[in-house]
C-alpha positions as CSV (number, residue, x, y, z in Angstrom):
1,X,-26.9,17.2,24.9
2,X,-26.9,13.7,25.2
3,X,-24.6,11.8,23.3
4,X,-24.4,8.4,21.8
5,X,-22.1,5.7,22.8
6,X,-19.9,4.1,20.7
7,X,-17.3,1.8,21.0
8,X,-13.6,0.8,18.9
9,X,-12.3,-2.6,18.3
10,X,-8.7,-2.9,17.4
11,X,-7.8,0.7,18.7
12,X,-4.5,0.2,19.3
13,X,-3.7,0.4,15.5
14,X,-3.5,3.4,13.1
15,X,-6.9,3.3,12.1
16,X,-8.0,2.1,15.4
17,X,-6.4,5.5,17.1
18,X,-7.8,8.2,14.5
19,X,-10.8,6.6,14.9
20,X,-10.5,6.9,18.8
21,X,-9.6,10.6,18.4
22,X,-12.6,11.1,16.2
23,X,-14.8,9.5,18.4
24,X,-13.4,11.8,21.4
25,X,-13.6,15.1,19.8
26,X,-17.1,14.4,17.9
27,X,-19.7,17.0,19.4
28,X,-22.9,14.0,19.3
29,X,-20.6,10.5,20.3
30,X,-19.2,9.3,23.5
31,X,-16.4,6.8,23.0
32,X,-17.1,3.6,25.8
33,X,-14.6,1.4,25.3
34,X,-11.6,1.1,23.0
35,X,-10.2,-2.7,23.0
36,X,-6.6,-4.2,22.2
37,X,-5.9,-7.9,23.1
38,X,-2.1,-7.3,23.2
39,X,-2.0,-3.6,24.7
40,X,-4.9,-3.9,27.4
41,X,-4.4,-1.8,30.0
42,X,-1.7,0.5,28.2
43,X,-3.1,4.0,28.3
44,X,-2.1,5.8,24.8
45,X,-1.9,9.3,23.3
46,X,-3.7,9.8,20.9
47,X,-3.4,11.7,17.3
48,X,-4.5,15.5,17.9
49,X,-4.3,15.1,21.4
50,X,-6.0,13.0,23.9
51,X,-5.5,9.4,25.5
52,X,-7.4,6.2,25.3
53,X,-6.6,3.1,27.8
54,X,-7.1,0.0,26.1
55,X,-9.3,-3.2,27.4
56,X,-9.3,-6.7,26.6
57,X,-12.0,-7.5,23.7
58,X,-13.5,-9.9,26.3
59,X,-13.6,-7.7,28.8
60,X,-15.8,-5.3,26.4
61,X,-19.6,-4.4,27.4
62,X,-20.5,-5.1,23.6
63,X,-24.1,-4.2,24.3
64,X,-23.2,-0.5,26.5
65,X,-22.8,1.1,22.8
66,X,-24.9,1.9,20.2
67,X,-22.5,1.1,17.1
68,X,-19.4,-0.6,17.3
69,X,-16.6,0.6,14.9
70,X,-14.1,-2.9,14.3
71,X,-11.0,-1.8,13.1
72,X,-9.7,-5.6,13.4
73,X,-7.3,-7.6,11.1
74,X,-8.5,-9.4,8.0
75,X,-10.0,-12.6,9.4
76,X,-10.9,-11.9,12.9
77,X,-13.1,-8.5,12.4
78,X,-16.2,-10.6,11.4
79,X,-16.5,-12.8,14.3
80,X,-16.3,-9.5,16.4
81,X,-18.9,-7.6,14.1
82,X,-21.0,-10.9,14.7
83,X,-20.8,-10.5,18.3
84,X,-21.8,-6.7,18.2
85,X,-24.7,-7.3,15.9
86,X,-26.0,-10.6,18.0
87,X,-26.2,-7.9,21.1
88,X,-28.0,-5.4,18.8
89,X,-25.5,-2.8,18.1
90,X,-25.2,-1.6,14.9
91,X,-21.2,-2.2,13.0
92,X,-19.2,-0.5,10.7
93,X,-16.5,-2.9,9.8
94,X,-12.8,-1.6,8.4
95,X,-11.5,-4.9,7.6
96,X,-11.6,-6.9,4.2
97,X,-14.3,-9.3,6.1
98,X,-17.3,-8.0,5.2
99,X,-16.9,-6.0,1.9
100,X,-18.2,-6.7,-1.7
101,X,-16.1,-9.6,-3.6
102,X,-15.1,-10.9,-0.4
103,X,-18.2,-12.3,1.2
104,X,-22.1,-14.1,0.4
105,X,-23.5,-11.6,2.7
106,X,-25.9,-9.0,2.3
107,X,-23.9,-6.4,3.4
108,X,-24.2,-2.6,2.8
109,X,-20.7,-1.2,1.1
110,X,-19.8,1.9,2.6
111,X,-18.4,3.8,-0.1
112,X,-20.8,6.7,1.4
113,X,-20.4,9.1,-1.6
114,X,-22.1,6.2,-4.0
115,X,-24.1,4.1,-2.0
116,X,-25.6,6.7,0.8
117,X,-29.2,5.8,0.8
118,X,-27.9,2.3,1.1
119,X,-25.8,3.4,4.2
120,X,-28.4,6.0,6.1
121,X,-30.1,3.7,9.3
122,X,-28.1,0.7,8.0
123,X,-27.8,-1.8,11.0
124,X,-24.0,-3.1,9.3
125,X,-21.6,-1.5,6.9
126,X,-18.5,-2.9,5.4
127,X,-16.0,0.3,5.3
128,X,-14.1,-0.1,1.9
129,X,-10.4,-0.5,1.4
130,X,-8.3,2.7,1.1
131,X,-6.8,2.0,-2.0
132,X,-10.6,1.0,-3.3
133,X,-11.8,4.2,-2.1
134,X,-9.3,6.4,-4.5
135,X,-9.7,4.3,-7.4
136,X,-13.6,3.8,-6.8
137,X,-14.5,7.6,-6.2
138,X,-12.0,8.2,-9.0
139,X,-13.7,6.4,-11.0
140,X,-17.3,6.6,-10.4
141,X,-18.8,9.4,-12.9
142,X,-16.9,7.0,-15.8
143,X,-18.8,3.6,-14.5
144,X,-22.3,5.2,-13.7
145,X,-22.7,7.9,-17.1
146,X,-21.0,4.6,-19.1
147,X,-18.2,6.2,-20.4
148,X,-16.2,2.9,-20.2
149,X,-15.4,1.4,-22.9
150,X,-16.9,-2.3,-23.6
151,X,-14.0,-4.6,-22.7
152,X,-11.6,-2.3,-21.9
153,X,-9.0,-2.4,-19.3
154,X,-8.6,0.0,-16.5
155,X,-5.3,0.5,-15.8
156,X,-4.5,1.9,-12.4
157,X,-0.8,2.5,-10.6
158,X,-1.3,3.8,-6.4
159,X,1.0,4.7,-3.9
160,X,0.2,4.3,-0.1
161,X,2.2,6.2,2.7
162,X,3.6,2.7,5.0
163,X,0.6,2.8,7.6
164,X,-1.5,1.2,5.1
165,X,0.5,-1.7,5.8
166,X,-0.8,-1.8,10.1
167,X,1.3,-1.7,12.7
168,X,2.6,-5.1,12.9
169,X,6.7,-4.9,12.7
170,X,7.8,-5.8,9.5
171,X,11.7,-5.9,8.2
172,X,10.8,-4.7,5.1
173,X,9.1,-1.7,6.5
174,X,11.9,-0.5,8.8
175,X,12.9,3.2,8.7
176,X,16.1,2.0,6.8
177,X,14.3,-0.4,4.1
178,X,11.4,2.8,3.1
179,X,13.3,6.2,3.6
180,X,14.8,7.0,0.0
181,X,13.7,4.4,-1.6
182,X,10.3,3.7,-3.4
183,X,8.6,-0.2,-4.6
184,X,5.7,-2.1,-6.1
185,X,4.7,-4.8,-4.3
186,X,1.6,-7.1,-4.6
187,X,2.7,-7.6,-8.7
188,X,1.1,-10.0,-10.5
189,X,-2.6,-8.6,-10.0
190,X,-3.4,-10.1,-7.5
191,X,-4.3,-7.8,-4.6
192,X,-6.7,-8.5,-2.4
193,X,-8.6,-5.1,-2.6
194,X,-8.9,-6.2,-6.4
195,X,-12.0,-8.2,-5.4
196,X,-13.8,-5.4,-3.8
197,X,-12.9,-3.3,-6.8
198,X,-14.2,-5.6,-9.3
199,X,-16.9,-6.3,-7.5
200,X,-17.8,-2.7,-7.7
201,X,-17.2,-2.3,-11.1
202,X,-19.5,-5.2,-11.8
203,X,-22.3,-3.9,-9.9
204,X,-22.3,-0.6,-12.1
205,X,-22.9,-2.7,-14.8
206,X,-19.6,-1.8,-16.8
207,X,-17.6,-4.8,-18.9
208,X,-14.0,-3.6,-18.1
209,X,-10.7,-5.5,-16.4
210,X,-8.8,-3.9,-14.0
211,X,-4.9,-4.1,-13.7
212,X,-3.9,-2.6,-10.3
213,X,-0.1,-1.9,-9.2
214,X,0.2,-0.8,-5.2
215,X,3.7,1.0,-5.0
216,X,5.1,1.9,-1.3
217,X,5.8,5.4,-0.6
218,X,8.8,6.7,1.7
219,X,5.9,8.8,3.7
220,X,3.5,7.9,7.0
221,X,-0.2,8.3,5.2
222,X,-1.5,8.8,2.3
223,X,-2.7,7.4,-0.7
224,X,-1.8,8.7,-4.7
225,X,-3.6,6.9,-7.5
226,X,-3.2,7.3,-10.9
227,X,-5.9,5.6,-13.5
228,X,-5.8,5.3,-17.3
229,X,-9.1,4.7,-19.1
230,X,-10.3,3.6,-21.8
231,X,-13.5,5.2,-23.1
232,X,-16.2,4.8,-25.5
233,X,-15.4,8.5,-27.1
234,X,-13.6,11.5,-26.6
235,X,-15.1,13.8,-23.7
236,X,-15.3,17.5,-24.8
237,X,-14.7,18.4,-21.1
238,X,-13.6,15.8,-18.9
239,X,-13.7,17.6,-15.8
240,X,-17.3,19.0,-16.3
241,X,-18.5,15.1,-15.6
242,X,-16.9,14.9,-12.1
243,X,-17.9,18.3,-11.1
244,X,-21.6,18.0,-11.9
245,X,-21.3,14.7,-10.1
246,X,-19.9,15.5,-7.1
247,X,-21.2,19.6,-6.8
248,X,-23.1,18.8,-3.5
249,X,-20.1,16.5,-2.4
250,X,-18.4,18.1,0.7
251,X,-15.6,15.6,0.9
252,X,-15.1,15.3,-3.1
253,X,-13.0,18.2,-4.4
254,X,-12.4,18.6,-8.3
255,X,-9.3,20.5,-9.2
256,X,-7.5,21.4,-12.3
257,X,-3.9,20.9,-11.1
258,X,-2.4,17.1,-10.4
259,X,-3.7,16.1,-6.2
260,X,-0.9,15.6,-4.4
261,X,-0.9,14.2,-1.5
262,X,0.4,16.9,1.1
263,X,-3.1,18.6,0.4
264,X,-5.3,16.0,1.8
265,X,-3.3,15.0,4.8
266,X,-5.5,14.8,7.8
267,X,-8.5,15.7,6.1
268,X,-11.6,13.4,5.0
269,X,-11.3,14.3,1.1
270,X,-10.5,13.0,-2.2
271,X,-9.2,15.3,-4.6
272,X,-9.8,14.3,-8.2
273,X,-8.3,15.8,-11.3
274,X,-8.9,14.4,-15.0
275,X,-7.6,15.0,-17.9
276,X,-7.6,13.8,-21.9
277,X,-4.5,11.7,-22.9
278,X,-3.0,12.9,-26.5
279,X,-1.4,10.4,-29.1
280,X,-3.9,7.4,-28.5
281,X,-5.7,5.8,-31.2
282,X,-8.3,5.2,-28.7
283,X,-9.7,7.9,-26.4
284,X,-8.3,7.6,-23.0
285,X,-8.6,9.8,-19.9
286,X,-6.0,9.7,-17.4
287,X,-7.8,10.4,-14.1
288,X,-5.6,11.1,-10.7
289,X,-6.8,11.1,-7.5
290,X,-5.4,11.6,-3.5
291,X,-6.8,11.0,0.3
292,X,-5.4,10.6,3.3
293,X,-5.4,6.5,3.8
294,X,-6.5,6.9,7.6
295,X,-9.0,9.3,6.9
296,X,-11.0,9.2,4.0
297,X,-9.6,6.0,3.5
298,X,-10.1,4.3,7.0
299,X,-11.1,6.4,10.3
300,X,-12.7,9.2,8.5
301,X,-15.1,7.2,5.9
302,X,-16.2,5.3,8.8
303,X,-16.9,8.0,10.7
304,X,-18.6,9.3,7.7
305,X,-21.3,6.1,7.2
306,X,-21.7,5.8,11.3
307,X,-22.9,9.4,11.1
308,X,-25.6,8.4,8.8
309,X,-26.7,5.5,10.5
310,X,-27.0,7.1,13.3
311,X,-29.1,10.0,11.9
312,X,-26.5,12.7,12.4
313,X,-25.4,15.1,9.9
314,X,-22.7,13.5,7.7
315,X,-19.9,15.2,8.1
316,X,-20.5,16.2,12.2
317,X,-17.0,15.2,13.8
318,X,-15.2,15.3,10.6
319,X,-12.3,17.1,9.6
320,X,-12.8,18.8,5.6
């Protein structure tokens, strides 16, 4: 069968190598080139088995794939995706560059369970942040059914495994600075996935504020959120809205237990639970949510939108 060529930007990094092993084990794609300024010509295992050898970005035949995935740093991803779309090859891009809140461009947001017609034969699509992708799914039957409370704020507290930080050495994310310990960081409300997030919120039409708090978890991946919501009245059966959502979702699953996040490692799934919280004068839900940060959260969403761009069944290549 013929398969399609595709090719990774930025492979050397944790994204950048799921993505790779993806890519490499996906019955329809054929991975062409897999680039790394600092690493080029450094062949590299791979997650699951399997080994990539990394080229120099220039040295990369742009124009010998079909879609490029970017999996670039903040900041220099969008020149690249510029590049790949000036040679006619269609981009999905994982950085912060070309999402909602973050850019004037008319750019598809890949958050594939809500804006799938949007994403199928797209020619560019922004991948959205892994924290946004928790919160956002999380979220989503509340902000589309209006369930929100006018002026209300959202209150939501997420932990990340330490690979959502790259893999750029950092002092405060040596072995001895992580294991047995456990931090917020980014206080003060000012993360930069809060734009995307706002943005999104916004676009649904809903009148809310959003306070999020990113904590650091003593683990390699994954991603725990926990949101509080204020809502216009009390909901009979809170779980019954996300399940009628999502009940053709492959990748969404609704439980009645607390997610953790040992049940979504390595898999492309958010797991959702919600429940009512009791002794509020107002009625608030308190919804919790888990992925995998490199899957459903990086590698495996944008796996997930190039698959419907490229006319293939959405979840082909994907781990569930």
């Amino acid at each position: 069968m013929h398969k399609i060529p595709v090719g990774v930007l930025g492979a050397s990094g944790y994204a950048g190598r799921d993505l790779c092993a993806l890519v490499q084990r996906h019955p329809r794609l054929e991975l062409v080139f897999a680039s790394a300024n600092g690493r080029r010509g450094e062949t590299a295992e791979l997650p699951g088995g399997g080994q990539v050898t990394f080229v120099a970005p220039d040295d990369v035949p742009l124009s010998s794939a079909a879609l490029v995935f970017s999996a670039l740093p903040h900041g220099t991803s969008a020149e690249w995706v510029r590049r790949s779309r000036d040679a006619g090859v269609r981009a999905v891009d994982l950085s912060a560059d070309m999402r909602i809140g973050n850019t004037d461009a008319d750019v598809i947001y890949g958050l594939t369970e809500a804006r799938r017609d949007e994403v199928k034969g797209a020619e560019l699509v922004a991948n959205p942040g892994c924290y946004p992708t928790s919160i956002l799914i999380g979220l989503l039957p509340l902000l589309e059914d209006g369930h929100v409370a006018s002026g209300a704020t959202i209150s939501v507290s997420a932990a990340s495994g330490v690979t959502g930080a790259g893999l750029t050495p950092r002092a405060d994310l040596l072995f001895g600075e992580v294991t047995e310990n456990f931090r917020a960081y980014g206080i003060g409300n000012t993360h930069r996935h809060l734009n995307e997030m706002r943005a999104f919120v916004a676009e649904e039409g809903v009148d809310a504020d959003l306070i999020f708090t990113p904590h650091l978890l003593p683990m390699a991946r994954g991603i725990l959120a926990t949101m509080t919501v204020p809502l216009t009245a009390p909901l009979v059966d809170p779980l019954a809205l996300w399940q009628r959502r999502f009940h053709n979702e492959r990748f969404i699953e609704i439980v009645n237990t607390p997610p953790e996040t040992r049940h979504v490692a390595h898999r492309n799934v958010v797991r959702i639970t919600a429940h009512t919280l009791a002794h509020l004068r107002q009625p608030t839900l308190l919804v919790v949510s888990a992925i995998d940060n490199l899957m459903k959260g990086a590698a495996g969403q944008a796996l997930q939108n190039a698959n419907l761009m490229l006319g293939l069944d959405e979840a082909m290549g994907l781990p569930a």
